[in-house]
N, C-alpha and C positions, 0 to 999 in steps of 0.2 A: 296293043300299045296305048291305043286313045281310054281305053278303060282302066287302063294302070294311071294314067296319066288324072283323069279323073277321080280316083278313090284318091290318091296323093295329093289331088288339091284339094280334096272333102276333108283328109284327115286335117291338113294346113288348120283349115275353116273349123272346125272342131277344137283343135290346141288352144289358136286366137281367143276364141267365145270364151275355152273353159279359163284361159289367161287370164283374160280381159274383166272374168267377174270375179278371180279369185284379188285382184287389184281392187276392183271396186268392194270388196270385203274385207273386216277389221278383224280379222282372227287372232286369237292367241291360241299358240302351237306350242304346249311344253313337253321336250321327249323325256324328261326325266320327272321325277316330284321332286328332286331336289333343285331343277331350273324353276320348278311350278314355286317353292319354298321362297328362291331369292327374288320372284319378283313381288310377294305378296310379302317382302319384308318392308319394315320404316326406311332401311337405307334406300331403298330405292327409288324413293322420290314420288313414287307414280300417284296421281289421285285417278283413284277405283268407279268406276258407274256401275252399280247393280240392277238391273233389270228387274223389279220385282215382277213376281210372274212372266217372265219376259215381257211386253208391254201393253199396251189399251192403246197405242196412238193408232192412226192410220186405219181403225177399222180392223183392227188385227184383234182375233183370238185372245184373251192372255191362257198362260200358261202351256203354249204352242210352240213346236220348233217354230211353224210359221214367223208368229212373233217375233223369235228371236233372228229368223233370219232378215227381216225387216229393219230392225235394229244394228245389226251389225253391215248393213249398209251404210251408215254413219259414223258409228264410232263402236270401238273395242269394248264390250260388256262382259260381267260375268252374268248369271241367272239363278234367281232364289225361285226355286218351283217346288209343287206340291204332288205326291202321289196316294192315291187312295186303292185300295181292292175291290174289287169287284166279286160278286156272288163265287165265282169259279176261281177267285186266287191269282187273277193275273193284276198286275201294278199299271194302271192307270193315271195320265194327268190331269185331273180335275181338282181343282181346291175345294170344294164346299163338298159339305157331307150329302148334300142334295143335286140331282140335276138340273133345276130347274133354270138358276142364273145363268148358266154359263152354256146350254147345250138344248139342244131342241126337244129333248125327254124329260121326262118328270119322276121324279122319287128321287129315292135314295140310293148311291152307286151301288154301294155293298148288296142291296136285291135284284143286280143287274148281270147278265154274263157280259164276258168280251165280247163274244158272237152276237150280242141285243144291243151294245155300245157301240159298236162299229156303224151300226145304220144311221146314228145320230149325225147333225150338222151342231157345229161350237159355234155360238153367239157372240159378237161383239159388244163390246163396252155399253152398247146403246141398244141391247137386245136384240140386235137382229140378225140373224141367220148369217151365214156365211157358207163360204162354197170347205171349208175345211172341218177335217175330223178329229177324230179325239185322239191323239198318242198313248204308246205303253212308255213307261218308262225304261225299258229294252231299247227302244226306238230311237230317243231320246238319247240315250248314254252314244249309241252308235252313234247317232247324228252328229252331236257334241266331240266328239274327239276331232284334236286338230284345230276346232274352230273356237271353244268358250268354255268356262267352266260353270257345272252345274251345281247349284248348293240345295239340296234336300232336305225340305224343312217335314218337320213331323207331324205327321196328322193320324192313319188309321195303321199305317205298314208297320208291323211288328219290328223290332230293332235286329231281332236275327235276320231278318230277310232282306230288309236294307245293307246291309252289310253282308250278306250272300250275293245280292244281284253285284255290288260295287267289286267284289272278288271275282264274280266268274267275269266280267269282264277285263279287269285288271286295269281297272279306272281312276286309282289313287292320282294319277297328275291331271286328272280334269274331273273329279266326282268329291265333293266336299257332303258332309253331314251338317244339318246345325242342330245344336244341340243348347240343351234348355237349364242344364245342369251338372253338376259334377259327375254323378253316377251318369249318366248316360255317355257324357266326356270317356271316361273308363273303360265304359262299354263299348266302344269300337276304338279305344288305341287298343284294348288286351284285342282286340281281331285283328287289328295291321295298327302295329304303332306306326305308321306312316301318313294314317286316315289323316285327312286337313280338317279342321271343323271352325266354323261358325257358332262361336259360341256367345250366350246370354251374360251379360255379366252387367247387370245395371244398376246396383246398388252396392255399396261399403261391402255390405254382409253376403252378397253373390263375390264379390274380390277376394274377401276373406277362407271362405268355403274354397276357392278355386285353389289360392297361397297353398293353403293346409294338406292340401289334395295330392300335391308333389307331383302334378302332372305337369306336363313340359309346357311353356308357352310360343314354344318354336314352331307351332304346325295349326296355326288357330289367327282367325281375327276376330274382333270383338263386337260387336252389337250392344252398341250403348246409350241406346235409345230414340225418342222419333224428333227432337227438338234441339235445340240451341238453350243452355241452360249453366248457369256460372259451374254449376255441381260438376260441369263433363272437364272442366280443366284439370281437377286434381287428375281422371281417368286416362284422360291425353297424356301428360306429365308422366306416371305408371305406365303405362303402357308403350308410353315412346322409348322409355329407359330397357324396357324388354323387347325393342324391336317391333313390336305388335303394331298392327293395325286397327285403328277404329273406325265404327261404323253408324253410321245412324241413317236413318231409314225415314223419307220423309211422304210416306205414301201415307199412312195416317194425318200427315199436319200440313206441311207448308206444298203438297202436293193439289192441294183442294183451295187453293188462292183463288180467284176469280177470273187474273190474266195472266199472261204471260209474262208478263215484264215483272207482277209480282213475283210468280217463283222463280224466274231466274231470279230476281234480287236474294231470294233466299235460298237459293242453292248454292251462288257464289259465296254464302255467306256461311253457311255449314261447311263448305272446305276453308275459308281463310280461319273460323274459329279453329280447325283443329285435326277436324274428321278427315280420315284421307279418304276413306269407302260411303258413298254415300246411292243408299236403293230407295229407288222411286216407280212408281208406275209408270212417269212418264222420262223415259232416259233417253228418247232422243233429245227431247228439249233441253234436259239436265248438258249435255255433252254442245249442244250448242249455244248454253249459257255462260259454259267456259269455256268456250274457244271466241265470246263473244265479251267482252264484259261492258 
């Protein structure tokens, strides 16, 4: 009896913990793409933090569940990550064509197997070593359900395989594509017209090309550059009339400020101009710029 009595209070003690952090955790949980569709619409009100590479704060990996589990201790994100191949064909999350920034091996991924990447430790923002490894992008998609949405930008992964891996799992309400141009847009709605995408559109002549293309705007946000610039209000205007969401991304520019009071000054200020999605390297600070003003 005192051993039933005991596992019954272990399990108690177990529930709690696992209660207790899924609280302290910002997840977005969509069971359908079309719940995933209406909150990444304009009526929804919401302003978006993208996680580029999930994040560099804290000594955190980027491009890591790590990271992003880190991140989502603060505030609800989604995650623009990058996957690369390896020698032997499996999808790996590394950004850069080489190992050297980001992981404690040197070359290039593509002359690497999985089975030689595994023994690597991932580097922090400041070069150094960390107790964490490298992710497959398999890993990652698992991980990701239930908690965040993952946006897959393009680097080495052939366009069939991406959009193979997003199908065997059945990851259309938390696996987004971003995509750099019309034809590739095309190229995974004809695979699942459901695919969400992240799409480029930063000029007249990218808006026009897209018009022309007669592809739906209902399953897409827009990427519209790294700055605050009179040119992005005709884009906001367009694009708020289709519901769309825009983005700008300030990891190139107002992410690399000196302080901190600098960029939040300018990250409050990329949402009042317009932006409702705004991805940074640094998205914890972003999320407590605007909970702070």
């Amino acid at each position: 009896m005192k051993n039933v009595i005991y596992s019954f209070l272990v399990l108690i003690g177990i529930f709690i913990h696992a209660n207790t952090y899924a609280q302290k955790s910002h997840y977005l949980n969509f069971k359908t793409v079309e719940e995933m569709y209406a909150y990444f619409s304009y009526a929804s009100g919401k302003l978006i933090i993208s996680g580029h590479r999930g994040t560099i704060e804290n000594q955190m990996p980027e491009n890591s569940i790590a990271s992003m589990k880190e991140v989502l201790k603060h505030t609800e994100a989604i995650f623009e990550v990058d996957p690369r191949l390896t020698k032997d064909g499996i999808a790996v999350m590394v950004h850069d064509e080489t190992l050297d920034r980001t992981t404690t091996g040197r070359g290039k991924v593509k002359d690497f197997t999985w089975k030689e990447l595994k023994k690597l430790s991932l580097k922090d923002h400041q070069g150094n070593p960390t107790g964490y490894k490298i992710n497959t992008l398999e890993e990652m998609i698992k991980w990701a359900k239930g908690k965040t949405i993952l946006n897959l930008d393009k680097k080495d992964l052939p366009l069939e395989l991406t959009a193979e891996i997003i199908r065997k799992h059945n990851a259309y309400a938390w696996v987004w594509v971003t995509v750099h141009n019309v034809e590739q847009a095309k190229f995974f709605l004809d695979k699942n017209p459901k695919q969400y995408m992240s799409m480029h559109i930063r000029t007249k002549k990218d808006l026009e090309a897209f018009q022309n293309s007669g592809l739906p705007f209902d399953r897409m946000i827009v990427y519209i550059g790294p700055e605050i610039k009179d040119s992005n209000q005709e884009m906001y205007r367009f694009f708020k009339d289709k519901g769309v969401l825009c983005m700008i991304s300030t990891a190139p520019t107002y992410d690399k400020l000196p302080s901190a009071e600098a960029r939040a000054k300018q990250y409050r200020a990329v949402f009042a101009d317009g932006a409702r999605v705004l991805e940074s390297d640094l998205p914890i600070e972003v999320s407590k710029s605007i909970k702070t003003p």
